[in-house]
C-alpha positions as CSV (number, residue, x, y, z in Angstrom):
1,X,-20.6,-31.4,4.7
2,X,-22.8,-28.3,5.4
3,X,-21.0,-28.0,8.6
4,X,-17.6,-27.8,7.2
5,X,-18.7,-25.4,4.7
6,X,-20.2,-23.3,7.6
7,X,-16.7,-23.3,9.2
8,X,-14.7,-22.8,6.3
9,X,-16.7,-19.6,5.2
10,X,-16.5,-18.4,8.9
11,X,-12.4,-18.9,8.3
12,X,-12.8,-17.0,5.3
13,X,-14.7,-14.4,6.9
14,X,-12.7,-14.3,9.7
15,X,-9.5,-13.6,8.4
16,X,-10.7,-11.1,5.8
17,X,-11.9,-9.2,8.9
18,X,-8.2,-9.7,10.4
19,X,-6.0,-9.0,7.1
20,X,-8.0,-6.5,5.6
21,X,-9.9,-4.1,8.0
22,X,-7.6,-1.4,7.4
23,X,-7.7,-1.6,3.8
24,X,-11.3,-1.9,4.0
25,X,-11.4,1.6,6.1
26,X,-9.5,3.3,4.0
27,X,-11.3,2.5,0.8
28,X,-14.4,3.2,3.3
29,X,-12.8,6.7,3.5
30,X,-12.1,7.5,0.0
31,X,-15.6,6.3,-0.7
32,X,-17.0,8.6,1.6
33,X,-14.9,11.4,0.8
34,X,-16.2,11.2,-3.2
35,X,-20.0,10.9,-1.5
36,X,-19.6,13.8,0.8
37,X,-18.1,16.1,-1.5
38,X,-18.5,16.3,-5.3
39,X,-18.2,12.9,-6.2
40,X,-19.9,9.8,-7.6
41,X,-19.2,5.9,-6.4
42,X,-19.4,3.8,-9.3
43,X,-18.9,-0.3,-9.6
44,X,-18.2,-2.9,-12.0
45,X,-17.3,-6.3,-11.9
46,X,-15.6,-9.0,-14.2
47,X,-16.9,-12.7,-14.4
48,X,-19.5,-13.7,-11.9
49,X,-18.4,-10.5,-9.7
50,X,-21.1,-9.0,-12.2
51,X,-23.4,-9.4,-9.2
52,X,-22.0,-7.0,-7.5
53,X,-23.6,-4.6,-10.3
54,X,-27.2,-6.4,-9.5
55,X,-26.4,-5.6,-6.2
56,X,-26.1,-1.9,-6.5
57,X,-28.8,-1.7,-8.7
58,X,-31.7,-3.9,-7.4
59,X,-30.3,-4.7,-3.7
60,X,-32.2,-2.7,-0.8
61,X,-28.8,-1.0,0.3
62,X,-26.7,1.1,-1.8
63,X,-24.3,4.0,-0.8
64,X,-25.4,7.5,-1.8
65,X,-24.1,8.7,-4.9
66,X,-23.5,5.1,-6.2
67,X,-24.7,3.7,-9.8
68,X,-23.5,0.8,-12.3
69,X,-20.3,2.2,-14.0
70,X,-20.7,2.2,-17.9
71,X,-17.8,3.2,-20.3
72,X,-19.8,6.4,-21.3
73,X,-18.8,7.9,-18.0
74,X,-16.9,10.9,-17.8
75,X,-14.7,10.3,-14.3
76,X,-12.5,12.8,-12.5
77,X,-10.2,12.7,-9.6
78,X,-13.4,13.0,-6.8
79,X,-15.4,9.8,-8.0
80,X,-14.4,6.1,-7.1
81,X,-14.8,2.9,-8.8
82,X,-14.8,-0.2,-6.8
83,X,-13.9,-3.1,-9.6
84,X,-14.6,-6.5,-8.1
85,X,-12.8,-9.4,-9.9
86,X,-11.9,-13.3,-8.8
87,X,-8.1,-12.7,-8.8
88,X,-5.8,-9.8,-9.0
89,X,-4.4,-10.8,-12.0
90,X,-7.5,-10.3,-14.1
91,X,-7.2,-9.1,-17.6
92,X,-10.6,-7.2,-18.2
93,X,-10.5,-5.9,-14.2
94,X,-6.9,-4.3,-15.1
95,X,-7.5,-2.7,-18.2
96,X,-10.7,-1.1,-16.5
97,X,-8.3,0.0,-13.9
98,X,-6.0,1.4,-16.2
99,X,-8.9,3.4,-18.5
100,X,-10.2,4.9,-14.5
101,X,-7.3,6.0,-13.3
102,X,-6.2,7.7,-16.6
103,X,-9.5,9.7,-15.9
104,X,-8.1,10.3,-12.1
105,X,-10.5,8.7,-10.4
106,X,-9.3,6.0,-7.7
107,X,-9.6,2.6,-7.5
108,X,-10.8,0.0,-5.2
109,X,-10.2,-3.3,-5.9
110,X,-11.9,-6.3,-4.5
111,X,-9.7,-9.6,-5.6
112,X,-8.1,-12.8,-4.0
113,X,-4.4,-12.8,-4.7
114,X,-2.7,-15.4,-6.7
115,X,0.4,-17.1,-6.4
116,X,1.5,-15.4,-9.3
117,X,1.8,-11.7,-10.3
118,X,-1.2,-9.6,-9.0
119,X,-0.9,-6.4,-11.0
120,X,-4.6,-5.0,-9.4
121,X,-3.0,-5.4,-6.0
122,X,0.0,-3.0,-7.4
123,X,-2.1,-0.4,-9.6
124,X,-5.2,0.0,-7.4
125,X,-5.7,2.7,-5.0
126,X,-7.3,0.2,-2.4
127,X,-7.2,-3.5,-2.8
128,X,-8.7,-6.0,-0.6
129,X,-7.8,-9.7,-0.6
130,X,-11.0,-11.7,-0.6
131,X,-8.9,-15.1,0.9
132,X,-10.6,-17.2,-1.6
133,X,-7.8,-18.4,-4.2
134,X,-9.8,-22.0,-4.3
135,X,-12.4,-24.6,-3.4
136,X,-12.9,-25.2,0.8
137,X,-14.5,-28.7,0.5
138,X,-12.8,-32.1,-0.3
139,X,-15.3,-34.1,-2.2
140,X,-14.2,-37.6,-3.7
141,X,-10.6,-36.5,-5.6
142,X,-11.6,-33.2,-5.9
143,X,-12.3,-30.1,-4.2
144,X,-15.5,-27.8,-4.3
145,X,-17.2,-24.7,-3.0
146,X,-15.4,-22.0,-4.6
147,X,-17.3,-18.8,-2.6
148,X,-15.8,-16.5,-3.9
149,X,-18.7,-14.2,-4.6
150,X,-19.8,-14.9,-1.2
151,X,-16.9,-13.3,0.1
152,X,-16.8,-10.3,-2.5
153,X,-19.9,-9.8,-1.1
154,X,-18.6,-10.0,2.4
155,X,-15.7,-7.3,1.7
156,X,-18.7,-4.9,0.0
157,X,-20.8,-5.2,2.6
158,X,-17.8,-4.0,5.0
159,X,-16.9,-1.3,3.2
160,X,-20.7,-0.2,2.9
161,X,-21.0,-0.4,6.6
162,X,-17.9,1.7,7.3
163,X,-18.4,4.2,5.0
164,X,-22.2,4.5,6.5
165,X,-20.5,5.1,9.7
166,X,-18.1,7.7,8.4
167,X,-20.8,9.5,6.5
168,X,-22.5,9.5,9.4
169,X,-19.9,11.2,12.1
170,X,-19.6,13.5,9.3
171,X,-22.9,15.0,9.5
């Protein structure tokens, strides 16, 4: 079983890295073009995509400029939000959208699409499919191994990465 979960994330992985690279460098550009200028990165997430926010503020690697978002915060057009969510058709994650970009900040959206509507993939500045709409593993009648943090986390850590590099031909 381990070894099918192995595979399936590497699938998952795998075609994030082949859909979604450039959606992933351009949010990697608008994220470094709010760090190298004026601008603040903030992030937030709905449901257990809260961890990206432990993430940013207990993890060992975090982008300059970038802290927890909190409704308090007064945005304008040079700071970006990422909003991480399970799907794109999120309630909470869409309504945040909404109040961000009435502020003029952009959006990036991390999010598996649905089958149905996905309004964050329409109103977002960025958004990047995380390929996990449901469970890899068969297990008796069911299915299990919903990793869908695992691959939030995978997206982040590719946008981190590029915008490191860009921030770094930069300077």
């Amino acid at each position: 079983m381990l070894k099918m979960l192995a595979t399936q994330l590497t699938g998952t992985f795998q075609r994030i890295n082949e859909k979604e690279t450039l959606h992933i460098e351009d949010a990697a550009r608008a994220l470094a073009q709010a760090i190298v200028g004026e601008g603040h990165v903030y992030v937030w997430g709905t449901g257990e995509m809260k961890s990206l926010i432990h993430e940013v503020e207990e993890g060992p690697e975090t982008l300059p400029k970038q802290h927890v978002y909190h409704e308090d915060i007064s945005l304008s057009s040079i700071d970006r939000v990422i909003i991480a969510s399970r799907f794109a058709n999120d309630e909470e994650a869409l309504a945040l959208v909404n109040t961000v970009q009435k502020q003029g900040a952009q959006v990036i959206q991390i999010s598996a699409l649905t089958k149905e509507e996905n309004p964050l993939q329409e109103v977002a500045d960025f958004h990047i499919d995380t390929k996990t709409a449901g469970p890899l593993l068969p297990f008796d009648m069911d299915r299990i191994g919903f990793p869908s943090v695992m691959a939030m986390f995978y997206v982040y850590m590719a946008i981190y990465v590029t915008t490191k590099e860009i921030i770094d031909e930069y300077e």
